[in-house]
N, C-alpha and C positions, 0 to 999 in steps of 0.2 A: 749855075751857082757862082757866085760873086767872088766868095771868098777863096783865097791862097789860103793853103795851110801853112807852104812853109811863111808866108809876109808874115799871118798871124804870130807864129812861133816869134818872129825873127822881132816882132818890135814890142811881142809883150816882157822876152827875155829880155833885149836890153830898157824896158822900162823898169823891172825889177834888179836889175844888175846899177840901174843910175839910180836907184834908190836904196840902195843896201847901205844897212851901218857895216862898221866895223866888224871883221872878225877874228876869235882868238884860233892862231896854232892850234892844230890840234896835237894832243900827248898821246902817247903813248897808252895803249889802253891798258895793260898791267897796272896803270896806277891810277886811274880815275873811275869814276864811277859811270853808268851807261852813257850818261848824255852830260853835258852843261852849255847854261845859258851862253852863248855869244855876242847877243845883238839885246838890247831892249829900248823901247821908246814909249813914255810914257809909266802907266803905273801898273802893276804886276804883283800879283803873292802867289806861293804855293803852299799850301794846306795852309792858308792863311796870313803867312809871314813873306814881307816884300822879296823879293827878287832881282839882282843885278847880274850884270855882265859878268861871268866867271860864276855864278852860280850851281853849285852840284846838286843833278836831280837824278832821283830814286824808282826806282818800280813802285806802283802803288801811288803816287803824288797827284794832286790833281792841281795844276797851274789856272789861273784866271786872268785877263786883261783887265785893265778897265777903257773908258770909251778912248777913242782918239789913238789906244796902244796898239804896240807889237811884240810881239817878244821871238827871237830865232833860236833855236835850240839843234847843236850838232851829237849824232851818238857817236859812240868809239868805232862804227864800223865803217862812219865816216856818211850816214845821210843826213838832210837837214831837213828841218819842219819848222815853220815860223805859222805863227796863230795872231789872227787880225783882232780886232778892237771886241770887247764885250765878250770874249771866248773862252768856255769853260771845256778844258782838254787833261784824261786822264792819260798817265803813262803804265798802260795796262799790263804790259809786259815785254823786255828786251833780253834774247839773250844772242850777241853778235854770231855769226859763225866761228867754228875753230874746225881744226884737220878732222873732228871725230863728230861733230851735228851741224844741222846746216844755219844759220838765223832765223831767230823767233823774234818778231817786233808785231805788238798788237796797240792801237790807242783808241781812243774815245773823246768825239769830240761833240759834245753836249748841245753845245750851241756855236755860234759865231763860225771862222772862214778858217780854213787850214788850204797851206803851200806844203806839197811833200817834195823834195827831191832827194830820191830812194837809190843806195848807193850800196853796190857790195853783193845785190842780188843776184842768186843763181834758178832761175827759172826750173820748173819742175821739184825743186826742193823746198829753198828760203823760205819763208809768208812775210808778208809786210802787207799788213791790214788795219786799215784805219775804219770805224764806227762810229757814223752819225744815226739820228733818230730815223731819221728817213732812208738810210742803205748803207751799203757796203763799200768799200771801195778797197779788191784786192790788186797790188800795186805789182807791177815787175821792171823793175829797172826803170824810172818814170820820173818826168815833173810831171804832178796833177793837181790840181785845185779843186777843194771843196767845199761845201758848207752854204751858210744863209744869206745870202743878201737883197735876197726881190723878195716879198711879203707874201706868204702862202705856198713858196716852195724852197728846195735844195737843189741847189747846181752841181757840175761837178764836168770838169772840161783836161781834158789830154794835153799837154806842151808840148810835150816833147817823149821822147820814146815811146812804152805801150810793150802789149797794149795791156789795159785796165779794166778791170771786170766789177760795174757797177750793179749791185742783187740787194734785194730787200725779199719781203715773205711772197711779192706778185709776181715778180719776174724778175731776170738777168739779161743785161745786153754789155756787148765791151764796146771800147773807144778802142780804136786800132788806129787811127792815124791822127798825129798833133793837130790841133785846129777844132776836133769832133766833141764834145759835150752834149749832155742830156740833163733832164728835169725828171724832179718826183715830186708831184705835190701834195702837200702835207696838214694840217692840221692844225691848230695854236698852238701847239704844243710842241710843235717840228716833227712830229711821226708821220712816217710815210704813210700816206692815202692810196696811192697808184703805184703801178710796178715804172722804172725811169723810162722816160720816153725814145724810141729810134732815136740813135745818133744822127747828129747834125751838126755842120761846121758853124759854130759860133762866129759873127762878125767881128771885124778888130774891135771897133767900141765895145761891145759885151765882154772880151776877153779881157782889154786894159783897163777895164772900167772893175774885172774882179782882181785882176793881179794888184791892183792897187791898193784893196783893202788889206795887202799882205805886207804892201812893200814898207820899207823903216827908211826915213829920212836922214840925207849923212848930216850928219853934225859940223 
């Protein structure tokens, strides 16, 4: 086997870390709402109406790209999720942790490429789960990338921590070390056909060639 996990990790983060826009402070969560926009490049609506930098977004909202976008969105508990170009992603439900339950973060992501970096999780408790057509991706403490971009299947590769438990209606397998990703292939439609395939460590081209569908150009 060719590939390093950690080279992998080490030059897709700083390929996304040299491409990151701006981002806002994060406030205090008593006075915002779950998440708001930080970063956007390109053109964007949620439940139809455009989308900027400093944007408040709600449970229930469903955000969209158009081609060539990004858009970065931070929650109050402090993770980040940024959606590549052409991606339609619901924010299906967030309730951060307090002293008395643990965090609930659920999304959906329709079509197009989702970067999670999941922040605040307490393993055995929390849920931070994201839903594409093609599977599952239950998160714990994790950069992970998902979503479309080879024709006829869904990716979905580890960065950094783990591990990550990728399950549809055929099967379940996790990514336990940065570098490992799998395939489910799917349908026209993006529904999964096959349960995801044995983990494998992704080569540095195939991992920089997805981080990039994520990353936002600095200005």
């Amino acid at each position: 086997m060719m590939v390093v996990p950690k080279t992998l990790v080490h030059w897709t983060l700083v390929l996304l870390l040299a491409l990151s826009g701006p981002v806002l402070a994060q406030t205090p969560a008593s006075s915002t709402p779950p998440a708001r926009v930080i970063s956007v490049s390109g053109t964007a609506v949620v439940d139809g109406s455009s989308i900027a930098r400093g944007t408040a977004l709600q449970v229930g909202q469903i955000i969209e790209t158009g081609p060539a976008s990004r858009v970065r969105m931070r929650f109050v508990g402090g993770s980040l999720l940024t959606l590549g170009e052409n991606t339609t992603f619901e924010l299906t439900e967030y309730e951060p942790a307090t002293n008395d339950k643990p965090q609930q973060a659920y999304f959906r992501v329709l079509e197009g490429v989702i970067l999670a970096v999941a922040e605040g999780i307490t393993p055995g408790t929390d849920s931070f789960v994201i839903e594409t057509q093609a599977a599952t991706m239950g998160i714990r403490g994790t950069i992970v990338w998902g979503g479309y971009f080879i024709p006829g299947q869904a990716d979905y590769v580890l960065l950094e921590g783990g591990p990550v438990v990728i399950a549809n209606e055929f099967g379940t397998i996790e990514l336990r070390e940065p570098g490992q990703g799998t395939t489910v292939l799917v349908d026209p439609a993006g529904v999964g056909e096959t349960a995801p395939y044995d983990p494998t460590f992704w080569s540095a081209g195939k991992a920089i060639e997805a981080v990039t569908t994520i990353a936002i150009p600095s200005n």
